[in-house]
Structures are given as structure tokens and as C-alpha cells.
Backbone bond lengths (Angstrom), bond angles and torsions (degrees), N, CA, C in turn:
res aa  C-N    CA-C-N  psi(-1)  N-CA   C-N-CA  omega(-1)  CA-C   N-CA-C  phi
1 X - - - 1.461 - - 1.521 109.19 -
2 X 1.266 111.84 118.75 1.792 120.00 178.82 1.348 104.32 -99.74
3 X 1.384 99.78 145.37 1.981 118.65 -171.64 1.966 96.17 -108.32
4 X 0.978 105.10 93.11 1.799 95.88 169.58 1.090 127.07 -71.13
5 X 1.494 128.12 154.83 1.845 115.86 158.11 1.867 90.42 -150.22
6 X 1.670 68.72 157.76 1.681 92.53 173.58 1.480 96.60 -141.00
7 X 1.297 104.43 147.20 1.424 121.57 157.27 1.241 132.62 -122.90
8 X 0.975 126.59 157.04 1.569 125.78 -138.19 1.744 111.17 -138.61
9 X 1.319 124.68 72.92 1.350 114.42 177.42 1.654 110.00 -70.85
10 X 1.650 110.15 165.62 1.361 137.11 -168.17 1.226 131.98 -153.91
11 X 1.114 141.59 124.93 1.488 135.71 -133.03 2.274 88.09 -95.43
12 X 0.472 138.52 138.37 1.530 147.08 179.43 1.394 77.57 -59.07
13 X 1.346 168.31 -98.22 1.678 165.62 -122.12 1.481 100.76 -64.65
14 X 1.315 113.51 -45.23 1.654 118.46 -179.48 1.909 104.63 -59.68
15 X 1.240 90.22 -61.57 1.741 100.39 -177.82 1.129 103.99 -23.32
16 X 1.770 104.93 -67.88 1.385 109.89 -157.28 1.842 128.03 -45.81
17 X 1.983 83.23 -41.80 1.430 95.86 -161.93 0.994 97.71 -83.50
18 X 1.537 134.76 -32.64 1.587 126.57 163.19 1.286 137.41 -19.79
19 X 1.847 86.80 -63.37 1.599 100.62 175.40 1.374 117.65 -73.34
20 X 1.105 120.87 -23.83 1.508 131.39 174.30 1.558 116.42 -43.40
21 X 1.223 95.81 -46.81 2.141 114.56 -167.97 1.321 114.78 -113.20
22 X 1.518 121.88 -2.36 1.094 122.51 159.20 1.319 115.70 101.75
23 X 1.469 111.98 21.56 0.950 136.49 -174.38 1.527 130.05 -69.24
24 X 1.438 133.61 129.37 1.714 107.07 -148.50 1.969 84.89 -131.28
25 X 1.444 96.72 157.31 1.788 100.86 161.17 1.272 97.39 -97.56
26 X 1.303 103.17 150.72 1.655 117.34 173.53 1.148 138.74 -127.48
27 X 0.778 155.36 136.09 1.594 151.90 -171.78 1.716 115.09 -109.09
28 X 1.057 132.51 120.25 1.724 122.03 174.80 1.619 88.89 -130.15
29 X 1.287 119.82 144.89 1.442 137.68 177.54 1.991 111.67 -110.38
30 X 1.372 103.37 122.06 1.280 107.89 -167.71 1.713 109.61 -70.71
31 X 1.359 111.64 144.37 1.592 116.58 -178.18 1.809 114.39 -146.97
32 X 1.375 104.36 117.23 1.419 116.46 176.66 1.492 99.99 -55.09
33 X 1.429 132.10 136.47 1.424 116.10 170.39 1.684 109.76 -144.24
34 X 1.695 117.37 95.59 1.264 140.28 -166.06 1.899 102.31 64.48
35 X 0.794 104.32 58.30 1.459 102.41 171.13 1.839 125.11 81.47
36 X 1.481 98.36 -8.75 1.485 120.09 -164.96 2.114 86.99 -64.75
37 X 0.853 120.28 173.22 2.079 133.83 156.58 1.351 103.49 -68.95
38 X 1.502 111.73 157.50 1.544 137.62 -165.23 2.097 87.10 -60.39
39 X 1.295 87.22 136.99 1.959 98.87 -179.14 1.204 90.44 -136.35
40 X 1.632 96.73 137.37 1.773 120.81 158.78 1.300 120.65 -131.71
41 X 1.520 112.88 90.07 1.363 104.12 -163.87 1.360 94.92 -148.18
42 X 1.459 112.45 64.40 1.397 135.19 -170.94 1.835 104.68 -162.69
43 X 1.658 135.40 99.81 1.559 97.86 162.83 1.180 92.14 -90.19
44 X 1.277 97.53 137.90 1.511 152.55 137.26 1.225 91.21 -27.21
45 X 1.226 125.41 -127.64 2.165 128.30 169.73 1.269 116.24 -96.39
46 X 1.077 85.06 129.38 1.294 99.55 142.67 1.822 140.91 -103.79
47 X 1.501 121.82 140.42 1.410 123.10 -166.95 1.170 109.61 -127.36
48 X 1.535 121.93 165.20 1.317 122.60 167.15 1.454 111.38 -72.82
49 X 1.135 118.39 151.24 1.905 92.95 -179.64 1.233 107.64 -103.08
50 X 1.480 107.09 146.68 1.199 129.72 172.93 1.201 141.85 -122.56
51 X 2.001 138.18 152.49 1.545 100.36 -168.21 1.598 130.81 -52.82
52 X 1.444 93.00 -18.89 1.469 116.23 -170.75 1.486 117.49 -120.43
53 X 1.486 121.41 101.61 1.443 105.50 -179.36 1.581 96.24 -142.96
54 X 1.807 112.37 142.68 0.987 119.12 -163.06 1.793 92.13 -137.66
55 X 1.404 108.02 145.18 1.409 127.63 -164.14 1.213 128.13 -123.32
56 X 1.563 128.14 76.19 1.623 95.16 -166.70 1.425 105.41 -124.11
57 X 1.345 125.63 158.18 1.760 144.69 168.02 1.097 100.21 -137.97
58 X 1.711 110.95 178.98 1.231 143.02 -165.56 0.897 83.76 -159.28
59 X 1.616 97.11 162.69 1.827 147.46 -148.72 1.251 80.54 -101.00
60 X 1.395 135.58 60.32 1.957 125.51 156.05 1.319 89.88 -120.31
61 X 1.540 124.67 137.26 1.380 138.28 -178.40 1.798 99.73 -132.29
62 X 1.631 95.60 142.73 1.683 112.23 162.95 1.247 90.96 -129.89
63 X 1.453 113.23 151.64 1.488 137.15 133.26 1.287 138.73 -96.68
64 X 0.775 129.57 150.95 1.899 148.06 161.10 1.441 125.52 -124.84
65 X 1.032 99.24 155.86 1.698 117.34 -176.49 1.433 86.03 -85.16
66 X 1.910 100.53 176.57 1.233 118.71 150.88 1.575 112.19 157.62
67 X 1.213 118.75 -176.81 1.362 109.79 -165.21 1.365 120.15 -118.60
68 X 1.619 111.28 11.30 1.408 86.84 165.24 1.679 145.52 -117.18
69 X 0.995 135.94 -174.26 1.742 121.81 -162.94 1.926 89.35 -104.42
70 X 1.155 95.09 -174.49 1.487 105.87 -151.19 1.843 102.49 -100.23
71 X 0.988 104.52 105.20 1.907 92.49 -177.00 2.140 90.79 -144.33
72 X 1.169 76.98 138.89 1.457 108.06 -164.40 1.930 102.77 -57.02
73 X 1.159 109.72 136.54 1.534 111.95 179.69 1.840 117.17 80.11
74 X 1.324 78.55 -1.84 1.653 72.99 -174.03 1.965 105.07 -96.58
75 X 1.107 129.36 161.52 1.562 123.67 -167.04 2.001 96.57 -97.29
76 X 1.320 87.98 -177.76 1.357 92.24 -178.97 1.430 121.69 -89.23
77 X 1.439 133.39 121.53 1.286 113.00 -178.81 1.939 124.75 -136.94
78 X 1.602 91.85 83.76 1.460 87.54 -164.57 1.136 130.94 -70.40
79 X 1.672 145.70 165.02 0.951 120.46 177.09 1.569 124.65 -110.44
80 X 1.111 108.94 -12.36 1.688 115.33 153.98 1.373 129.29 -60.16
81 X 1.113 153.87 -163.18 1.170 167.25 141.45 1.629 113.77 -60.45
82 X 0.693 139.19 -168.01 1.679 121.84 145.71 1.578 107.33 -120.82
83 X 1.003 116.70 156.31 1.792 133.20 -168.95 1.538 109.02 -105.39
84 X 1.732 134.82 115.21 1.533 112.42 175.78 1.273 107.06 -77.64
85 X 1.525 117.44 124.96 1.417 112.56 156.50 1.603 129.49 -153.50
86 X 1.405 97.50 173.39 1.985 107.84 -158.35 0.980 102.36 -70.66
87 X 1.737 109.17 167.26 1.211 109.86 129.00 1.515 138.44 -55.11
88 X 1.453 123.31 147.58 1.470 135.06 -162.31 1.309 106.02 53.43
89 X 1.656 118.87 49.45 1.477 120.00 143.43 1.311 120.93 -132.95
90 X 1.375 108.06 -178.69 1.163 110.77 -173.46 1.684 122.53 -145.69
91 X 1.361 110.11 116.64 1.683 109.92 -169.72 1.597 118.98 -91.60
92 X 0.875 123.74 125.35 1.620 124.32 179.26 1.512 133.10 -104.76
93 X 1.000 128.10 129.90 1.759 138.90 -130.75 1.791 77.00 -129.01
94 X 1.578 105.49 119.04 1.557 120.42 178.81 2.021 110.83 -87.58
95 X 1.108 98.28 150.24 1.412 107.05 171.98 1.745 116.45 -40.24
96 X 1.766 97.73 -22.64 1.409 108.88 -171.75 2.015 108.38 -107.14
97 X 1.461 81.48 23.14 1.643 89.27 -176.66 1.993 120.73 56.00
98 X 1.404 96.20 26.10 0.979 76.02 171.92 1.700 104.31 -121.12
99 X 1.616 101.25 156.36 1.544 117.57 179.83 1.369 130.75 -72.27
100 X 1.436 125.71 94.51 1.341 122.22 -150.88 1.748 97.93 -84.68
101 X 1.638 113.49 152.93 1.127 114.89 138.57 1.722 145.77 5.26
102 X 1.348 110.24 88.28 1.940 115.37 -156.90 2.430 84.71 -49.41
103 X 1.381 109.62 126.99 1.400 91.36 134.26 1.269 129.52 -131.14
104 X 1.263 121.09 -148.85 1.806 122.05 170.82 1.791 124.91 -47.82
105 X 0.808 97.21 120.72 1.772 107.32 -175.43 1.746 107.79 -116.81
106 X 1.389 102.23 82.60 2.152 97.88 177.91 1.550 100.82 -68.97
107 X 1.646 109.88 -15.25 2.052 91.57 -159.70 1.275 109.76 -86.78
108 X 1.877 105.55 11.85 1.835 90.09 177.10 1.127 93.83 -121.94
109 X 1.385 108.76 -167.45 1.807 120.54 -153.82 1.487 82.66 -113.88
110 X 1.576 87.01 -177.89 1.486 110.93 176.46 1.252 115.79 -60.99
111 X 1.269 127.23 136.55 1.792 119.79 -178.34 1.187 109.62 69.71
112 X 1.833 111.56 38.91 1.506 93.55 166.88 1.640 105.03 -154.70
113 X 1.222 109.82 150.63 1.774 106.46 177.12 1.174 104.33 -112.53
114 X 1.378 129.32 -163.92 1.175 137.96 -161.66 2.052 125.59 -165.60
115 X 1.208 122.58 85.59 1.231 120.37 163.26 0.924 129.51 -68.03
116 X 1.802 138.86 128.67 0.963 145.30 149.16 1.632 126.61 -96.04
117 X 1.396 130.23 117.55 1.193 122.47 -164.36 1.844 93.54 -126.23
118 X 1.581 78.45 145.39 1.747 92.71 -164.66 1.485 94.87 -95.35
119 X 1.289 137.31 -57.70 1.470 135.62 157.79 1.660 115.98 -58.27
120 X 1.524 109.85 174.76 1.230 107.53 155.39 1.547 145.06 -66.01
121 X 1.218 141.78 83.81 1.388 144.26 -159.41 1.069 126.18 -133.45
122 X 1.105 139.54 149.54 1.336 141.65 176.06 2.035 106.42 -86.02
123 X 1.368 110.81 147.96 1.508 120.02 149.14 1.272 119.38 -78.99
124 X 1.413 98.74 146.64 1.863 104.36 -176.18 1.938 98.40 -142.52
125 X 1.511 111.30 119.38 1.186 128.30 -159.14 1.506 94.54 -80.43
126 X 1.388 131.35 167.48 1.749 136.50 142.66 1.264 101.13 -133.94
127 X 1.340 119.13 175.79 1.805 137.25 148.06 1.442 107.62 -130.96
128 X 1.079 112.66 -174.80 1.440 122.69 154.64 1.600 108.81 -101.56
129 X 1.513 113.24 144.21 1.430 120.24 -157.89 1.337 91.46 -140.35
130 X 1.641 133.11 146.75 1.369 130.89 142.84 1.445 101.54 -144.75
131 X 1.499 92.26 135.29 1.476 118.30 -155.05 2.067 110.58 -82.01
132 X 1.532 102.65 -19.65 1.549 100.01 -173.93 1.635 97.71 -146.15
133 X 1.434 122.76 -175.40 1.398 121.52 -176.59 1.122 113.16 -80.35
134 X 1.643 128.34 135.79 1.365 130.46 -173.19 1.747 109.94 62.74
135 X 1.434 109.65 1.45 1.402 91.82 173.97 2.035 112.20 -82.40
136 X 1.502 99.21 169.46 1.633 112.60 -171.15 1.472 90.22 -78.24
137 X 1.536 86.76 145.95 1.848 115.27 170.55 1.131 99.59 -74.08
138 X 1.707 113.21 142.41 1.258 115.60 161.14 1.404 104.11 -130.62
139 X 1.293 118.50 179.34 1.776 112.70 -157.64 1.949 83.67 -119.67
140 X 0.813 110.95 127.64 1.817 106.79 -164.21 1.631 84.46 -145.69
141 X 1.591 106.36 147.14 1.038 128.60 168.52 1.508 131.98 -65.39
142 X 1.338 122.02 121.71 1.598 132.56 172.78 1.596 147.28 -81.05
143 X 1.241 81.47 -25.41 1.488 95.04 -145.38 2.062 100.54 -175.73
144 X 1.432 91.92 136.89 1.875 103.94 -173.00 1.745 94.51 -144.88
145 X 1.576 103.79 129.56 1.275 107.83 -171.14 1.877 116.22 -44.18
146 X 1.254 106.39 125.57 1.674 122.64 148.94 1.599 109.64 -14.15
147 X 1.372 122.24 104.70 1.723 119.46 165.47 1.762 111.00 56.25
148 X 1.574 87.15 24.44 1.627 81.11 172.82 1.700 115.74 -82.92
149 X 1.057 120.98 -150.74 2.037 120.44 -19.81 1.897 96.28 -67.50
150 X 1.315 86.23 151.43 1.737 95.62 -168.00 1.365 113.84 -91.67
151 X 1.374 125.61 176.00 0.973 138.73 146.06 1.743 130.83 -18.37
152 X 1.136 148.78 119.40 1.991 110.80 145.18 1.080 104.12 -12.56
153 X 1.593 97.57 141.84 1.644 111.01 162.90 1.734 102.18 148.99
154 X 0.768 95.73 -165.93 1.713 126.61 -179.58 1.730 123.91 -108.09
155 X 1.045 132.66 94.53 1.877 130.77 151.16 1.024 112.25 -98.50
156 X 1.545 102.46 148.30 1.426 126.47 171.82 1.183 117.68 -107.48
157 X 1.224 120.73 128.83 1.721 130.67 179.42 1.381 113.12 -116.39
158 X 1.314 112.68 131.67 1.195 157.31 -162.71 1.615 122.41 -128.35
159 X 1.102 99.77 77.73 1.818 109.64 -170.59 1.660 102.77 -87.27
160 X 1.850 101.90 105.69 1.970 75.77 172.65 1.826 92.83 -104.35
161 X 1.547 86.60 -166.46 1.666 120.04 -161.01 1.577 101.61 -87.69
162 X 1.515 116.22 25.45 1.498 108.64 176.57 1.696 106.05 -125.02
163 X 1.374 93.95 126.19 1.437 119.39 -171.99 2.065 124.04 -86.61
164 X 0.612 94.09 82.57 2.278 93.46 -174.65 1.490 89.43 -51.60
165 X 1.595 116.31 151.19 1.372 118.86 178.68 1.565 75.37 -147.92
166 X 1.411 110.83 133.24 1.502 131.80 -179.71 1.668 132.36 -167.22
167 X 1.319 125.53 128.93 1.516 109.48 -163.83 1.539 96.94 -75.13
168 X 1.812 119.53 -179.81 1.477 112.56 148.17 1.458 83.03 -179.69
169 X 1.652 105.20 155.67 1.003 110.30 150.86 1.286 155.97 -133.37
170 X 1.731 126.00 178.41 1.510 110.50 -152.28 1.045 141.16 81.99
171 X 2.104 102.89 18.01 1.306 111.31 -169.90 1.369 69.16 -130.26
172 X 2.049 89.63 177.29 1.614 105.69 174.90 1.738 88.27 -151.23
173 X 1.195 106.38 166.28 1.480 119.16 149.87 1.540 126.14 -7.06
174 X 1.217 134.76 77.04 1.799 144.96 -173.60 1.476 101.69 83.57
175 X 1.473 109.55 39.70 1.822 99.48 152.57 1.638 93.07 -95.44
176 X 1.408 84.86 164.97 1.693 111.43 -163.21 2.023 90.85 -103.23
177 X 1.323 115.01 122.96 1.395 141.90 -176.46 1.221 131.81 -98.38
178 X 1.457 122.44 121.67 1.591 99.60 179.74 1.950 104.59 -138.65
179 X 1.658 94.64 -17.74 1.808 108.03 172.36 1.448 88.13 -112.86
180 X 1.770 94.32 159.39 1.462 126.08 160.20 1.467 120.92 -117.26
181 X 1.352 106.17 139.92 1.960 112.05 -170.84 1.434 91.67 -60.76
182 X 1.199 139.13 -37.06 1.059 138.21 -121.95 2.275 108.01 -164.36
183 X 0.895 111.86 147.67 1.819 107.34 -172.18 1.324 81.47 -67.10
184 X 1.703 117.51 150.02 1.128 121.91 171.70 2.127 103.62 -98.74
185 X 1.125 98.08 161.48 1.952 100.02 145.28 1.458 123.80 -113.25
186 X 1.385 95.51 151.87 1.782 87.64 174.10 1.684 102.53 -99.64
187 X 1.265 97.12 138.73 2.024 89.37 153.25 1.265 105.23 -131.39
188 X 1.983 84.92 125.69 1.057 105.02 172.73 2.113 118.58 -70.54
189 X 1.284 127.72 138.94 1.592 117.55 173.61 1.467 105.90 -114.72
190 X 0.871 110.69 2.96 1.555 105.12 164.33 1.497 115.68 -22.07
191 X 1.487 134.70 110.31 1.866 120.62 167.26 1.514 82.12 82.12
192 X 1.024 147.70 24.25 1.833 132.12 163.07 1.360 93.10 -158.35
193 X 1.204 95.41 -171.04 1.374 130.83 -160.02 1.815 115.93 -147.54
194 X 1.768 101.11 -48.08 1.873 83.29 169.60 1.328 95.87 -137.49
195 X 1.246 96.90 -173.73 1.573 116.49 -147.25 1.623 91.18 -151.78
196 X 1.523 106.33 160.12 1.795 130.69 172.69 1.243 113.11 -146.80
197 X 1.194 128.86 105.53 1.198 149.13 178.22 1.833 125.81 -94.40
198 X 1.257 111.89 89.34 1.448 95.81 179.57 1.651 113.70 -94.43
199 X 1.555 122.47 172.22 1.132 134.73 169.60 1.282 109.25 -132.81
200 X 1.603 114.12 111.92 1.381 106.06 -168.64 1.690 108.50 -100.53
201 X 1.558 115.63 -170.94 1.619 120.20 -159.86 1.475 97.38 -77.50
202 X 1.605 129.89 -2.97 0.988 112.39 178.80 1.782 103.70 -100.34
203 X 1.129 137.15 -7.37 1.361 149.10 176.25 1.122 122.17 86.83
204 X 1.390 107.48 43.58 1.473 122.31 175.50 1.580 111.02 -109.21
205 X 1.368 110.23 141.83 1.426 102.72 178.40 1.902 103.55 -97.36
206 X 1.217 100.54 153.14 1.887 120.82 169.64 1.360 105.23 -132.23
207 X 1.522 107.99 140.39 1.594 126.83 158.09 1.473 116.32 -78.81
208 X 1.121 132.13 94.64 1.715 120.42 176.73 1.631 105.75 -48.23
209 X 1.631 97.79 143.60 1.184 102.11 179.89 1.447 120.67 -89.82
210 X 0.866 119.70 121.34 2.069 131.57 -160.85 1.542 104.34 -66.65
């Protein structure tokens, strides 16, 4: 299990005008979903911005069922509980909507889980997130299935280690995303663990080089 962080510099002029208009930093975490390209259409957090903001989670994932399809601005709202579970398992969503027990999954690969939903439903991702130093983990929403809620059937999820850092506003914590206030960056963590991110007075983002 890997603990990430990023930190996040900010020019004191950005802050201001940020906070001024309601302006939020954000985080969305990239996810393979049945074979589809890396999707971020979940933030992850959102913060007030600050000159100084530091971000960290770990690789612990729950899921939940639920029923709704993906439309931009709207928050997350599942209707199960959420379930913690591994890689190479697999959780199953009953005719009666309810979320069974994660078990053993051999048909996926490494770095990957697996939903099966017996009705029509969408997947709804979490991690654990803590937003400042020594602050408490909370298990916060990521990610809501691709062109859902789907069919019966089977998806495979695929959570990688690359993080979008982007302002916008009028979102909060598990609104569902599809524009950015602002160009986002990705960081990739592949082979690491943290990351430094500046935003300079001209509004460009940089990765410090480690």
C-alpha cells in the first residue's frame, strides 16, 4: 500500500483572486474503466487555495453501486454503502441492489478490481484522502462509472497513480467534471510517491524537478 503527496505552490495574486470568485483547487485521480483511456470525471477535492497546499492518499479503494449517469455539476450520490476492496477482487451488486461482499477475482490483472452488477447501475469509486499535515483520512469519492449506469454485466477498474491538478468553479468535493476553469496538469507517480507542483503569476503550471 503506497501513501502519495503533492504539493501545490501559488502565487499570493492567484489566492487572492481565487478566493474572491469562488474559485477552488482540485484534484481528479485517473481510472482505466473496462478497457476505455485514463478518465477523470470525478474531483477528488476540492480546497480553498492556498500559497501552500499539500495533498496526500493512499492506494486503499471502496466501491458502491448506484444509479446515477454522469452529467457535469451534479455531486455524487450513491446508493449503497461503499464496500473496501483489493486488487484481484471482485464486488457484486444484487437484483435487490444490494452490495455483496468484495471476493477473489483470478480474471483480472494486477492493479485491477472488478464490478459485477446484476441490475442496471452505475460504479462509484473512493480513496482515502487527507487534505493538510496530520490531518484525518477520509474515504471521499473519485470516480462514477464511464457512460453509465450500465447494463448487467461486468467492469473492470483500473486506478492508476496519475493525479490532474486544476482550478474551477462551483464545484466541491464529488461533483462530477467534464470543463476546467483553468488548463489542468497531470502528474504522473508512476516509480514515486511525491510530487511539487507550482503555478506561476503567469498561469502556467510546472512540476519541480526532484
Amino acid at each position: 500500500m503506497a501513501t502519495y503527496e503533492v504539493k501545490v505552490t501559488i502565487p499570493k495574486k492567484w489566492v487572492e483572486t481565487f478566493n474572491e470568485n469562488g474559485t477552488k483547487l482540485c484534484f481528479s485521480h485517473g481510472v482505466k474503466d473496462s478497457g476505455s483511456g485514463l478518465n477523470f470525471n470525478v474531483v477528488g477535492t476540492a480546497v480553498v487555495a492556498a500559497e501552500n497546499v499539500k495533498l496526500t492518499w493512499t492506494d486503499v479503494y471502496w466501491i458502491a453501486g448506484g444509479r446515477q449517469s454522469f452529467s457535469a455539476g451534479t455531486k455524487i450520490d450513491a446508493t449503497t454503502n461503499p464496500e473496501k476492496i483489493k486488487f484481484h477482487q471482485m464486488v457484486k451488486l444484487d437484483k435487490a441492489f444490494v452490495l455483496e461482499p468484495p471476493v477473489q477475482d483470478d480474471k483480472v490483472e494486477d492493479g485491477q478490481f472488478s464490478f459485477n452488477n446484476e441490475p442496471i447501475a452505475s460504479a462509484y469509486l473512493y480513496k482515502s484522502v487527507a487534505q493538510e499535515d496530520g490531518g484525518k483520512e477520509e474515504t471521499l469519492p473519485f470516480y462514477i462509472s464511464q457512460g453509465g449506469p450500465n447494463p448487467p454485466g461486468r467492469s473492470i477498474f483500473t486506478p492508476k497513480p496519475v493525479t490532474r491538478i486544476y482550478f474551477a468553479k462551483h464545484v466541491e468535493t464529488g461533483t462530477m467534471i467534464e470543463d476546467y476553469q483553468t488548463v489542468p496538469i497531470d502528474i504522473d507517480l508512476t516509480g514515486k510517491t511525491k510530487a511539487e507542483v507550482a503555478y506561476d503569476a503567469d498561469g502556467n503550471w510546472k512540476e519541480k524537478e526532484a
